[in-house]
C-alpha positions in Angstrom: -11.4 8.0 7.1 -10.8 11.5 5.9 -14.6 12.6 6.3 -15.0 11.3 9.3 -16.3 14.3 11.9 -13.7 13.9 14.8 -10.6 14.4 12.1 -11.3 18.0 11.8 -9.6 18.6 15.6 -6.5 17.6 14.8 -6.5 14.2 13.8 -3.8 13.1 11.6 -4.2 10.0 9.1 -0.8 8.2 8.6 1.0 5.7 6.3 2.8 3.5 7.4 6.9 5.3 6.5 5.2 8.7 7.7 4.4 6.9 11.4 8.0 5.6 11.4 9.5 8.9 11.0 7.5 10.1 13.8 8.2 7.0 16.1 11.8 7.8 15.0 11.8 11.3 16.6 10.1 10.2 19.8 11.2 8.0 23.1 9.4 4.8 21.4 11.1 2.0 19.2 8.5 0.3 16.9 8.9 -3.8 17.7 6.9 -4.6 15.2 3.8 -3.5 12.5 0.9 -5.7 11.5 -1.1 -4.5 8.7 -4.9 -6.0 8.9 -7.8 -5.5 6.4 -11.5 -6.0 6.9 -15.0 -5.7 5.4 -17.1 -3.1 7.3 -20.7 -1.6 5.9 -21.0 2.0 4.7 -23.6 4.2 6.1 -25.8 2.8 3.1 -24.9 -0.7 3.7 -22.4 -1.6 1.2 -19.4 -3.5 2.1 -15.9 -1.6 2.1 -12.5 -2.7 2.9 -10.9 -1.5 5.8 -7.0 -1.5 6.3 -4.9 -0.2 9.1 -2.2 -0.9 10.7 -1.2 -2.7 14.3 1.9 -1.3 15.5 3.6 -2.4 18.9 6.2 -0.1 20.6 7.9 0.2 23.7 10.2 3.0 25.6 13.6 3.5 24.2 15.0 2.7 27.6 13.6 -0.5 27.8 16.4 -1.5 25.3 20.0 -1.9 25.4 21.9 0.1 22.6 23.4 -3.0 21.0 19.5 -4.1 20.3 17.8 -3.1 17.0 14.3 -2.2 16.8 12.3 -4.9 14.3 10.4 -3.7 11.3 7.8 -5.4 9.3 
C-alpha cells in the first residue's frame, strides 16, 4: 500500500488503535470495525493477501451521552 503513487499527497495508512485515536478527537463515534482479508493479483500476477479494515461511524450528536460507542 505504501508504494502506491496517490500516497505521496498526503495519504496516510492507519492501524487500526491509530484510527481510533483519530476518531476519538473528531465529531464521529466508531459503532463498530470489521476487519476483512482477500486474495488480489500483483502487477506480475501472483496472489497477495489483502487486509483492511470496515469501520462504521456516525455523528457524535446522533447519540445520547448515557450511550457507549461499540468497539470490535
Amino acid at each position: 500500500m505504501e508504494t502506491l503513487p496517490f500516497t505521496k499527497f498526503g495519504f496516510n495508512l492507519f492501524d487500526l488503535d491509530k484510527f481510533k485515536t483519530a476518531i476519538s478527537e473528531s465529531s464521529f463515534i466508531m459503532k463498530s470495525a470489521l476487519k476483512r482479508a482477500e486474495y488480489v493479483n500483483s502487477k506480475m500476477g501472483d496472489p497477495v493477501l489483502r487486509e483492511y479494515w470496515i469501520a462504521l461511524l456516525s455523528p457524535e450528536n446522533e447519540h445520547t451521552k448515557a450511550e457507549k460507542p461499540l468497539t470490535p
